[in-house]
C-alpha positions as a LaTeX table, in Angstrom:
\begin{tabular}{lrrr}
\hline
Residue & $x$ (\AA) & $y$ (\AA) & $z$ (\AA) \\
\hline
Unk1 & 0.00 & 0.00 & 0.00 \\
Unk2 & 1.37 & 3.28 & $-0.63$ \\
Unk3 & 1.90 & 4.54 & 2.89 \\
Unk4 & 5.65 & 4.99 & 2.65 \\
Unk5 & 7.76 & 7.35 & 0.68 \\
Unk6 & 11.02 & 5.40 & 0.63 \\
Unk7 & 14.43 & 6.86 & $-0.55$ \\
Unk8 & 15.52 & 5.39 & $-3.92$ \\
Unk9 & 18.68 & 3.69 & $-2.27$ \\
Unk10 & 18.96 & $-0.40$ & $-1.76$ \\
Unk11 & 20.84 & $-1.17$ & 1.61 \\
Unk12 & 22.24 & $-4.11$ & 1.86 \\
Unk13 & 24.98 & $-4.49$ & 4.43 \\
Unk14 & 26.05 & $-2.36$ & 7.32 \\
Unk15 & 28.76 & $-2.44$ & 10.29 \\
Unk16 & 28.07 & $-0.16$ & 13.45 \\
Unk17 & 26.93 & 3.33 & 12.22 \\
Unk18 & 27.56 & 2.58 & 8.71 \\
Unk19 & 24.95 & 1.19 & 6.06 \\
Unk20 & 26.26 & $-0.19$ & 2.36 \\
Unk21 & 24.27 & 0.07 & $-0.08$ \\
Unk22 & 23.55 & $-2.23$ & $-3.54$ \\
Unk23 & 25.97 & 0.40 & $-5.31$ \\
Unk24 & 29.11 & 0.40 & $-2.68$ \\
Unk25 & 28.47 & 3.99 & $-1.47$ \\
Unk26 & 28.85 & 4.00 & 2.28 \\
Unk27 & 26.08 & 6.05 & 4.28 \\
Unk28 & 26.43 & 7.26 & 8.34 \\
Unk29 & 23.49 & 6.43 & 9.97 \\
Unk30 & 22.80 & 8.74 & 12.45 \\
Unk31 & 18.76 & 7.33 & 12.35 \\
Unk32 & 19.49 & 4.07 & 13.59 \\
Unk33 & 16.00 & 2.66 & 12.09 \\
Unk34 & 14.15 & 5.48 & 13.83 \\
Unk35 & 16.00 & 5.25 & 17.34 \\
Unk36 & 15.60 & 1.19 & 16.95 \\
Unk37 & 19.32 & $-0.46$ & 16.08 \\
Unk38 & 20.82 & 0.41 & 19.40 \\
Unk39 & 24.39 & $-2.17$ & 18.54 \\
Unk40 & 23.99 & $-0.72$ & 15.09 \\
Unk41 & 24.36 & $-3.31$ & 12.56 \\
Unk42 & 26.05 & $-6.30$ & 11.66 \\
Unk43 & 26.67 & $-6.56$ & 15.75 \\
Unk44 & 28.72 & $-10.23$ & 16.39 \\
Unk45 & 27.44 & $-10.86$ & 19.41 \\
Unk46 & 24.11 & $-10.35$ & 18.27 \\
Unk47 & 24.41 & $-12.35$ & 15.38 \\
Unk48 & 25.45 & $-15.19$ & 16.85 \\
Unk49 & 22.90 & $-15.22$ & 19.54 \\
Unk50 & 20.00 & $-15.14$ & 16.71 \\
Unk51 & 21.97 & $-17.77$ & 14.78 \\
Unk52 & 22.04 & $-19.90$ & 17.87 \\
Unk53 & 18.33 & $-19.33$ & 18.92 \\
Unk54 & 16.89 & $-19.81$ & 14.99 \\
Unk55 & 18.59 & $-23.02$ & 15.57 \\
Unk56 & 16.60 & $-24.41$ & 18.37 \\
Unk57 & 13.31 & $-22.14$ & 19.07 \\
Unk58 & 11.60 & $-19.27$ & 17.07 \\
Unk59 & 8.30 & $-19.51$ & 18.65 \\
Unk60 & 6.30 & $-21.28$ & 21.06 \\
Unk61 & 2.95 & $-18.60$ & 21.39 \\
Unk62 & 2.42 & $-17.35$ & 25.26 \\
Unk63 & 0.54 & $-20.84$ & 26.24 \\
Unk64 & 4.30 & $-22.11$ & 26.78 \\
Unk65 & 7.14 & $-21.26$ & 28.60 \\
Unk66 & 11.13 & $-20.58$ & 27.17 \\
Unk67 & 13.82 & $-19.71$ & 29.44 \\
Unk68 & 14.30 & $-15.90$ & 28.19 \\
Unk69 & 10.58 & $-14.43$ & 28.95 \\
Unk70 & 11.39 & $-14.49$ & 32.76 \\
Unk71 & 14.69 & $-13.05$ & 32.45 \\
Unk72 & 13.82 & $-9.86$ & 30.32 \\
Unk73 & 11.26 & $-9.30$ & 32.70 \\
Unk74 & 12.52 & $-9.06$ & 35.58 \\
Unk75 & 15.79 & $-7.40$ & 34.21 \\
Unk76 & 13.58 & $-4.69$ & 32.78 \\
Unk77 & 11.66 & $-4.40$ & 36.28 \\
Unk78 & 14.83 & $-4.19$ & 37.67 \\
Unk79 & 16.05 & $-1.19$ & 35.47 \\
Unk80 & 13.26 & 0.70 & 35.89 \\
Unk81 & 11.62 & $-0.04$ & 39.32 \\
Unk82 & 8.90 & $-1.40$ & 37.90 \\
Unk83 & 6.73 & $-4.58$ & 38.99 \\
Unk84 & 5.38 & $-6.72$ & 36.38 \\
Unk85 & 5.87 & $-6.50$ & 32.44 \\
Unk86 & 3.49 & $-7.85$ & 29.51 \\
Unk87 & 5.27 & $-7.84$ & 26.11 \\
Unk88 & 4.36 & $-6.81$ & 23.08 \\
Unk89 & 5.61 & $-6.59$ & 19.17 \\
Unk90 & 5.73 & $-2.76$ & 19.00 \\
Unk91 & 5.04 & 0.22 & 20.93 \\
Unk92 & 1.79 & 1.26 & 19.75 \\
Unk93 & 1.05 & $-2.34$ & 21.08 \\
Unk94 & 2.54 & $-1.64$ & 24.49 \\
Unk95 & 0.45 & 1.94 & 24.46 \\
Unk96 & $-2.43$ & $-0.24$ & 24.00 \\
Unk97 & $-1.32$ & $-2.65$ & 26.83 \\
Unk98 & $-0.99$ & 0.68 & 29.42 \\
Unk99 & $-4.38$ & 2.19 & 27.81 \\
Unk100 & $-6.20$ & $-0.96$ & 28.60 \\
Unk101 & $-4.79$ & $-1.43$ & 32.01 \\
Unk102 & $-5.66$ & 2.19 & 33.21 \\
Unk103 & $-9.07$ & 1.82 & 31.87 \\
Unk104 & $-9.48$ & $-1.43$ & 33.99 \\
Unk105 & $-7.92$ & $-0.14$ & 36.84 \\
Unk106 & $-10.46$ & 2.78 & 37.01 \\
Unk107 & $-13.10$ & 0.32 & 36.07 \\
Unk108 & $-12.20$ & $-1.68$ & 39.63 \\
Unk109 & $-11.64$ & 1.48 & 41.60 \\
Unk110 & $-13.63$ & 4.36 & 40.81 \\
Unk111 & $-17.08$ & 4.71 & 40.78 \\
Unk112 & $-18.36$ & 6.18 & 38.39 \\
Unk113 & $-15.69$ & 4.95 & 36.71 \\
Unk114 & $-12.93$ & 7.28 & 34.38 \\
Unk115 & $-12.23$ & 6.17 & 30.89 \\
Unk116 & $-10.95$ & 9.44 & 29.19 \\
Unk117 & $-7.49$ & 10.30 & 28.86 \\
Unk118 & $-5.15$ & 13.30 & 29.56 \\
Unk119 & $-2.09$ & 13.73 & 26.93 \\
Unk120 & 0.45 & 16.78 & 25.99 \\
Unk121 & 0.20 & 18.96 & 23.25 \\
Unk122 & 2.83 & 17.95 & 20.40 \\
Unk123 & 3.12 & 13.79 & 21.21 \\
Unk124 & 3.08 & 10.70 & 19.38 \\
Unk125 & 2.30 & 7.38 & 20.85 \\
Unk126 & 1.18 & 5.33 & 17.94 \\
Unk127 & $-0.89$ & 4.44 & 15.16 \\
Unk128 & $-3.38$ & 2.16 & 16.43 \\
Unk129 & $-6.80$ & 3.17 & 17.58 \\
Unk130 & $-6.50$ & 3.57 & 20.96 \\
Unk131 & $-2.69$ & 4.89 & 20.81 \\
Unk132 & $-3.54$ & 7.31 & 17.67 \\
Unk133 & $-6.63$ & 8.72 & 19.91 \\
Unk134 & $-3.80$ & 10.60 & 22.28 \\
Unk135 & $-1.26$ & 11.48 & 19.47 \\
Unk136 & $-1.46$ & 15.24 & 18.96 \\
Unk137 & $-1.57$ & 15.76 & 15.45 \\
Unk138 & $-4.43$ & 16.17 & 13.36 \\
Unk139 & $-3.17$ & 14.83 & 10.31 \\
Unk140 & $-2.78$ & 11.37 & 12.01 \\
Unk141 & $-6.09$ & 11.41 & 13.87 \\
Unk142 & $-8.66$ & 12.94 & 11.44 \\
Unk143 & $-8.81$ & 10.49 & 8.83 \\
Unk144 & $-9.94$ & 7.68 & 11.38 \\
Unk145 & $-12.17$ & 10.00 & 13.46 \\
Unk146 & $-13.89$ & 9.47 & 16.04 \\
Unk147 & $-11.32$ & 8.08 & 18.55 \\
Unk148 & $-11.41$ & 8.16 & 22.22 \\
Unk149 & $-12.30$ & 10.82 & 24.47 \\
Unk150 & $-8.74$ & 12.10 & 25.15 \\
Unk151 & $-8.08$ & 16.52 & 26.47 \\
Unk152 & $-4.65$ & 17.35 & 25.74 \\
Unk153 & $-2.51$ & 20.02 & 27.66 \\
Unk154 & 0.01 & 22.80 & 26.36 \\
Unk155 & 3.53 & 21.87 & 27.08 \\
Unk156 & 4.68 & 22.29 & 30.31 \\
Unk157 & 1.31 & 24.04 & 31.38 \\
Unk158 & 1.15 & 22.64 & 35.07 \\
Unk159 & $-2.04$ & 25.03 & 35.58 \\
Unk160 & $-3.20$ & 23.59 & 32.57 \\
Unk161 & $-2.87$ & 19.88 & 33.87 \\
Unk162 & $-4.30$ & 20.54 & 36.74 \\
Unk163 & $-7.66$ & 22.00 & 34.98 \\
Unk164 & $-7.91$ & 18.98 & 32.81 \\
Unk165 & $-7.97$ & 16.37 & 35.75 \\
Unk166 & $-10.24$ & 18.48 & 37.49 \\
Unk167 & $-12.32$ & 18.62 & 35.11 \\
Unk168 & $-12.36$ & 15.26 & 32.88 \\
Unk169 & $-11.12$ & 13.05 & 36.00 \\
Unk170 & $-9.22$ & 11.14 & 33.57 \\
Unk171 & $-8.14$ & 7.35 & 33.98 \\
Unk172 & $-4.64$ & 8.34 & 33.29 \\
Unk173 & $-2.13$ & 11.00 & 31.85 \\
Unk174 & 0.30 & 10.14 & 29.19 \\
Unk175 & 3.59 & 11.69 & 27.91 \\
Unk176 & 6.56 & 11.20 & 26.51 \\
Unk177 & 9.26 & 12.62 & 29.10 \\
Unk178 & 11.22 & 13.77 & 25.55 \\
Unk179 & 9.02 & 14.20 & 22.53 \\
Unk180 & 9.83 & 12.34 & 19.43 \\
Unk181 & 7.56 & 13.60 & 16.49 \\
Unk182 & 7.05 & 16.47 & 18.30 \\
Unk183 & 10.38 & 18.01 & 17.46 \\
Unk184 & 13.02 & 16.19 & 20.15 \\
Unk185 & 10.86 & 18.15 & 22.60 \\
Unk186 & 12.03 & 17.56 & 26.45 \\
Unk187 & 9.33 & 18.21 & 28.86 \\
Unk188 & 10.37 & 20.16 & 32.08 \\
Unk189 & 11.13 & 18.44 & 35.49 \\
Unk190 & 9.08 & 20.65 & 37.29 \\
Unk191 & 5.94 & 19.87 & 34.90 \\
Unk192 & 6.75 & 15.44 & 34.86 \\
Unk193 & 7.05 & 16.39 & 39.34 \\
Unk194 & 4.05 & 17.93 & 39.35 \\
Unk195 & 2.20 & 15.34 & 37.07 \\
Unk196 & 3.46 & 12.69 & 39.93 \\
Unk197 & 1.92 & 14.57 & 42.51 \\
Unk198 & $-1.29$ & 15.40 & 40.89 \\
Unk199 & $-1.95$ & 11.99 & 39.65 \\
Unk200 & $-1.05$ & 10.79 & 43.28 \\
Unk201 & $-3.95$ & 12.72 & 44.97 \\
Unk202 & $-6.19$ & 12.31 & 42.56 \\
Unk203 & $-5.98$ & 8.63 & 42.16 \\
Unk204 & $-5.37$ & 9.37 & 38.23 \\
Unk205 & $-2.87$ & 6.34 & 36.46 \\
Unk206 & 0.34 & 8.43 & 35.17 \\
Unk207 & 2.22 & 6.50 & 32.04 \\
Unk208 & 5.65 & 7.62 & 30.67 \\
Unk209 & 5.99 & 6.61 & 27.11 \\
Unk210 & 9.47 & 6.08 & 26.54 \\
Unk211 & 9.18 & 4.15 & 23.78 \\
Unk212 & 11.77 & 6.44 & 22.00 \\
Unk213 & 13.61 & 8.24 & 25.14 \\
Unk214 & 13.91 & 5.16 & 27.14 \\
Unk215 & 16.25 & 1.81 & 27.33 \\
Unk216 & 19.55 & 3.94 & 27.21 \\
Unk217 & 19.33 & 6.47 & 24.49 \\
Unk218 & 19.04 & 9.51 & 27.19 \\
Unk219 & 22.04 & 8.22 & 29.51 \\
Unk220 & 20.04 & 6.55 & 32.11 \\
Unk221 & 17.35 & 3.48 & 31.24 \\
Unk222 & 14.32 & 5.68 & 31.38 \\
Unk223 & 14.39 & 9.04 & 30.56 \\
Unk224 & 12.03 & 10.21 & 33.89 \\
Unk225 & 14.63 & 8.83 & 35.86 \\
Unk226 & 16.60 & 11.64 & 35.88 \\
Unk227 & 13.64 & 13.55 & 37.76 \\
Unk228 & 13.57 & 11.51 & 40.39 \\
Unk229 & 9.59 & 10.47 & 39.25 \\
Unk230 & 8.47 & 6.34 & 38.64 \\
Unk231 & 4.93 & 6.81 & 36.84 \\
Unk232 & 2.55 & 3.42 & 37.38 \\
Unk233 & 3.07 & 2.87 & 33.89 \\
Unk234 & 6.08 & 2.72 & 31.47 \\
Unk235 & 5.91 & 1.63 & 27.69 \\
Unk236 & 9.22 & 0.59 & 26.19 \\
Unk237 & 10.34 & $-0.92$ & 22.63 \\
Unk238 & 12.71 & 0.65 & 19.90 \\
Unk239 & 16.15 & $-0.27$ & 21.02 \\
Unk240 & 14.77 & $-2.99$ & 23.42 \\
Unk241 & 15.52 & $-5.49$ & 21.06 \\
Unk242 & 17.76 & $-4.09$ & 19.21 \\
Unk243 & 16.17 & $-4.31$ & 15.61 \\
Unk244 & 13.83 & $-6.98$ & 16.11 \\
Unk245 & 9.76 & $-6.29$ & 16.90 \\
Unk246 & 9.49 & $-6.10$ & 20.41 \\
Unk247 & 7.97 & $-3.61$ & 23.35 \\
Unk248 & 6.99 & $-3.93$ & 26.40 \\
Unk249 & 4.32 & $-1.94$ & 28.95 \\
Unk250 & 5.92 & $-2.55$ & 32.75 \\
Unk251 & 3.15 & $-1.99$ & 35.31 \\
Unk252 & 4.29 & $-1.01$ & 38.83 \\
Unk253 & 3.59 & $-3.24$ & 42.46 \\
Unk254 & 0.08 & $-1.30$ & 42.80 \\
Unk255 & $-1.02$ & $-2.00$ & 39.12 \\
Unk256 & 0.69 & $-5.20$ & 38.67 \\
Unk257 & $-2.10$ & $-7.59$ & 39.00 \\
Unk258 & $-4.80$ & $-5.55$ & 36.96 \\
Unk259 & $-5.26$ & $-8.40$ & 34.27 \\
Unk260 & $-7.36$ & $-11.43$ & 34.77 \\
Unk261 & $-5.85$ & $-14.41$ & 32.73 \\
Unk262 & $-7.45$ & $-14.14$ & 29.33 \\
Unk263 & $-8.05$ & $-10.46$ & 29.32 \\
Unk264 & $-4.84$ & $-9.46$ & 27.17 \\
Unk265 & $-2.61$ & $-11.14$ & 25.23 \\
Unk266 & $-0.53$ & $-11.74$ & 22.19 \\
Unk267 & 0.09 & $-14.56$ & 19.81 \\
Unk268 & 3.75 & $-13.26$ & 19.00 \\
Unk269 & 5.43 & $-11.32$ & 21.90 \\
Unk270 & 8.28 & $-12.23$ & 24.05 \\
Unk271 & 8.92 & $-15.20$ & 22.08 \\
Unk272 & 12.41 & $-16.87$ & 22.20 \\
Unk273 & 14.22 & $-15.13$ & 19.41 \\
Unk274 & 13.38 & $-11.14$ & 20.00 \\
Unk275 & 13.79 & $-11.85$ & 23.99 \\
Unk276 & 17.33 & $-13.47$ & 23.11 \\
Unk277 & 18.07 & $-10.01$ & 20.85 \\
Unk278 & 16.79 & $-8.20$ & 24.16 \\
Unk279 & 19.21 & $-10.14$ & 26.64 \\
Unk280 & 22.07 & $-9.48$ & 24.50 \\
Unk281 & 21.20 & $-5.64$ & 24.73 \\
Unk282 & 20.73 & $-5.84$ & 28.09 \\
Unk283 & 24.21 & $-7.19$ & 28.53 \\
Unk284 & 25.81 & $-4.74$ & 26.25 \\
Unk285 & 24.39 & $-1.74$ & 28.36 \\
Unk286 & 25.68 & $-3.41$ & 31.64 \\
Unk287 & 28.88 & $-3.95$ & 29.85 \\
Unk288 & 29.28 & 0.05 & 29.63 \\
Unk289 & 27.41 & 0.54 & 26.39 \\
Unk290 & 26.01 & 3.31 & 28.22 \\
Unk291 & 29.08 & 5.15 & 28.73 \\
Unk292 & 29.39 & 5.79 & 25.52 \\
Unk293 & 25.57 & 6.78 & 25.50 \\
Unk294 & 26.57 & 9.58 & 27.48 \\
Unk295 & 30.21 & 10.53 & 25.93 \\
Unk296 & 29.31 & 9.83 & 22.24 \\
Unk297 & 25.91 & 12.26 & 23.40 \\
Unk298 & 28.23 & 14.96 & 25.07 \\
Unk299 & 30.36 & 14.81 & 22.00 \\
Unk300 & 27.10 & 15.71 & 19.50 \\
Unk301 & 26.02 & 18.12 & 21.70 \\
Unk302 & 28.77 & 20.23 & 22.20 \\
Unk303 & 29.67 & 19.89 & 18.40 \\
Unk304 & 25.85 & 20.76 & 17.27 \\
Unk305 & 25.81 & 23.76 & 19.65 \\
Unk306 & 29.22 & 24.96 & 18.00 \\
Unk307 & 27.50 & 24.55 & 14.78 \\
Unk308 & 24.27 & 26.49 & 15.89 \\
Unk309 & 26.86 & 29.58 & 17.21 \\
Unk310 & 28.39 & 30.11 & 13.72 \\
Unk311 & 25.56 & 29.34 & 11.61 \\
Unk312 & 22.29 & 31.40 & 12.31 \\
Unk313 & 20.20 & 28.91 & 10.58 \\
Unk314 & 20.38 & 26.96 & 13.47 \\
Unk315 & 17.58 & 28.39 & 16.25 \\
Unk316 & 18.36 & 25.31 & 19.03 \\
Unk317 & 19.89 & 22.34 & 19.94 \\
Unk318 & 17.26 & 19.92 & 21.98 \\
Unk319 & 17.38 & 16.74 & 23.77 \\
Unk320 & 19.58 & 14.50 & 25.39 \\
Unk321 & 21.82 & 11.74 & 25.27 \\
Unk322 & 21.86 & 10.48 & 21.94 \\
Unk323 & 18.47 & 11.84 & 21.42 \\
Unk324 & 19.32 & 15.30 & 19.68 \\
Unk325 & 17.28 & 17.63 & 17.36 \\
Unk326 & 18.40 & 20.69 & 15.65 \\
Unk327 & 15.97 & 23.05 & 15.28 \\
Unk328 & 16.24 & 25.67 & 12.23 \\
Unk329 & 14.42 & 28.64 & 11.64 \\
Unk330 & 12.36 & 27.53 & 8.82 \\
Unk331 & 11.43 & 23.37 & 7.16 \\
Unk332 & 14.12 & 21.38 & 7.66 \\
Unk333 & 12.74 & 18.94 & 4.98 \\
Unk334 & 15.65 & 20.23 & 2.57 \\
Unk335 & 18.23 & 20.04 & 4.87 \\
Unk336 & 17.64 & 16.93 & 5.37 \\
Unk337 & 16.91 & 15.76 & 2.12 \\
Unk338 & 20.52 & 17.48 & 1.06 \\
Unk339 & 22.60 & 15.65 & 4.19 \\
Unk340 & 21.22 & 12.28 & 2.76 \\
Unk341 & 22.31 & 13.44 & $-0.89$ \\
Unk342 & 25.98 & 14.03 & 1.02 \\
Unk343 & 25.87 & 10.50 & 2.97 \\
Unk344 & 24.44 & 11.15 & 6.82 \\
Unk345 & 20.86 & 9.56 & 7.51 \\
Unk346 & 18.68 & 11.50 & 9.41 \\
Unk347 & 14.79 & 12.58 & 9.29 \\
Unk348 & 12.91 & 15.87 & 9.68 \\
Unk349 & 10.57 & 15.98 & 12.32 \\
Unk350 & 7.86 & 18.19 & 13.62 \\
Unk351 & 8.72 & 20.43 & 10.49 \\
Unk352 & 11.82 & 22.37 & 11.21 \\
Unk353 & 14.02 & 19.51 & 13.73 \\
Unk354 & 16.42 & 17.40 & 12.24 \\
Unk355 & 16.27 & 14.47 & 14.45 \\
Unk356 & 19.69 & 12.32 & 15.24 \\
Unk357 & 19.24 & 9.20 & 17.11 \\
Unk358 & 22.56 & 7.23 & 16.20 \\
Unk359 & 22.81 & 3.70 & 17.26 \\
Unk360 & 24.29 & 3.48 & 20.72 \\
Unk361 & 27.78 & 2.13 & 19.20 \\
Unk362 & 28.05 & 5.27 & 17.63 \\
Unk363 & 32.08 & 6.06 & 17.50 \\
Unk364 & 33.49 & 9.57 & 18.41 \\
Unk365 & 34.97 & 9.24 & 14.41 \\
Unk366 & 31.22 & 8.66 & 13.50 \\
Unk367 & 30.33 & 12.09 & 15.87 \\
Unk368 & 32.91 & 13.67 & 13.78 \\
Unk369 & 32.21 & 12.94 & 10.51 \\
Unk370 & 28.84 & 13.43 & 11.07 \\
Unk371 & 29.28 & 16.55 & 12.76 \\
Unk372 & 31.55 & 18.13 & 9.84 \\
Unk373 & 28.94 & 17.12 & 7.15 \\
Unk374 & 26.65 & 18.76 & 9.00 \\
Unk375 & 28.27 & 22.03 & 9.24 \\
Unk376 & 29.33 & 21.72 & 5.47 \\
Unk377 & 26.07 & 21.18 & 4.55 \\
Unk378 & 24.02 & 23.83 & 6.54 \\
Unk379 & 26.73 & 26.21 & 4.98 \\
Unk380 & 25.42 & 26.16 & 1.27 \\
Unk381 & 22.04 & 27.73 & 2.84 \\
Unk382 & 23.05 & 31.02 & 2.49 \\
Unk383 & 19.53 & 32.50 & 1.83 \\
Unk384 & 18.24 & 30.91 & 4.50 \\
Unk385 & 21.31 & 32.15 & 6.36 \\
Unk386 & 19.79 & 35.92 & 5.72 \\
Unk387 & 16.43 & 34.71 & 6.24 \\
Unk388 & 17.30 & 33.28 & 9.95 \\
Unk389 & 19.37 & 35.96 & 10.89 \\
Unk390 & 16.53 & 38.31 & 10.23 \\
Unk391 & 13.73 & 36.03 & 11.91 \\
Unk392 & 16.11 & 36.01 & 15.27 \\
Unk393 & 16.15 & 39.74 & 15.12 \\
Unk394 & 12.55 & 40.46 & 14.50 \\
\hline
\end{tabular}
């Protein structure tokens, strides 16, 4: 169906950052699959742990048990502070997963019971019914109209927050603690504190999507950690498997038992081979893969910053980690479009944010490189040069 518009290019091979393609030409890949490939690709380790496990077990359904299910679980509890997990293949599966459980936790303890939903202004959490009902944009949700009764809040807007679960008595807020789509968008600490503390007294479910932020790519395994907040409800995938389908919605002790047997489930999830591909991550970030989150992120940073002093095209430098978006002062669709033509893989987001999510075995020579394309590149603007210096003035 013609839902994609997919470059011209064939890839075929690819070894860390780097992606071949059918011609020879060597590309950077500073996309990583959308923030997905975490070990990049053509990872050893990782490869033989698939070859092994295609070898003996690809899939058993959930009626069974394999030895890996257990151990991602509790691995990922133990990373994140969380109680219980339920797998899924993606994470607009695992948004549906943390939907459902709110609704059913409202439907045991409230009376009369909440089943709307409170989201912020600008976020993405998926293409499914129930996930597409709280992303922000219009252009996702209006073709597929009517969708669930969800109130969304400006950014940062405590007051705002507030209002809504006054007013709607919600069965649960949901953000992303850094926004994807919405332009590599970090929400403030003060507004994810306050979100804690109003969802506490109210008895309201609060669930961090970090389907994109989390697992790593921020520096620590979740993204909210580094406000000191644990929602009820966290929603994982991307690099939890490290290229292969997986997610996972973790539930906390008080919502950990929510589910009856028989009222959720999956036919594919957690099976053998993409829980292997998620131990293996695991044990690369406990190895010290993320150390080199945080160095290789430091490195971008700084180097994006630099670029964003000397060329006024550049209006801001978001995110964290190796979750980084430069912001321009007009579209960044051509920008893009010309670092691809010059061999660094990126995508434009939210209009005018370049987002660069590199795999998490990104090398400081892969920073570099990337870093003086970039500059190169942003430097044959020089209209929009004019353009941006005059928009910063006015």
């Amino acid at each position: 169906m013609k839902t994609y518009a997919r470059a011209d290019e064939v890839f075929v091979d690819g070894h860390g950052a780097r992606l071949t393609d059918s011609t020879g030409r060597e590309f950077l890949d500073m996309l990583a699959g959308i923030a997905v490939s975490a070990l990049g690709h053509g990872h050893a380790n990782l490869a033989a742990n698939l070859r092994d496990q295609v070898g003996k077990i690809v899939h058993l359904s959930n009626l069974f048990r394999h030895p890996y299910t257990e151990q991602v679980a509790t691995r990922l509890c133990a990373q994140t502070g969380m109680a219980a997990a339920f797998f899924t293949n993606s994470g607009t599966e695992a948004m549906e997963c943390a939907l459902k459980l709110a609704r059913k936790a409202m439907h045991v303890r409230s009376t009369p019971h909440k089943t709307s939903f409170v989201a912020v202004e600008g976020g993405f959490h998926g293409r499914t019914m129930g996930a597409l009902s709280l992303t922000y944009s219009e252009k996702y949700r209006k073709p597929f109209a009517p969708l669930m009764d969800v109130t969304w809040v400006p950014h940062d807007d405590i007051a705002a927050l507030e209002r809504a679960i006054a007013e709607k008595q919600p069965a649960a807020v949901c953000y992303e603690p850094i926004q994807g789509e919405g332009g590599i968008r970090p929400l403030s600490d003060a507004f994810i504190r306050a979100s804690r503390e109003i969802c506490t007294r109210t008895g309201t479910v609060l669930i961090h999507d970090e389907v994109q932020c989390g697992c790593g790519r921020t520096g620590t395994f979740l993204a909210g950690q580094q406000t000191g907040v644990s929602p009820d409800v966290v929603v994982l995938a991307k690099p939890i498997a490290a290229g292969l389908p997986m997610g996972a919605c973790l539930a906390s002790a008080a919502f950990a038992d929510t589910f009856e047997k028989g009222e959720h489930g999956s036919t594919f999830a957690g099976g053998p081979l993409a829980c292997r591909a998620a131990l293996v991550f695991l044990d690369e970030l406990e190895r010290g893969l993320l150390d080199n989150v945080k160095a290789r992120g430091e490195q971008l940073k700084s180097g994006l910053e630099a670029i964003a002093k000397d060329l006024p095209i550049v209006r801001e430098v978001r995110g964290k980690g190796l979750m980084l978006g430069l912001r321009l002062w007009h579209s960044a669709t051509e920008f893009q479009k010309a670092l691809y033509k010059a061999g660094v893989i990126t995508n434009c987001t939210s209009g005018d944010v370049i987002r660069i999510v590199p795999p998490f075995v990104v090398t400081m020579q892969d920073v570099a490189d990337a870093l003086r394309t970039m500059r190169v590149v942003l430097a044959q603007f020089p209209q929009q040069q004019e353009l941006a210096t005059a928009s910063a003035k006015s």
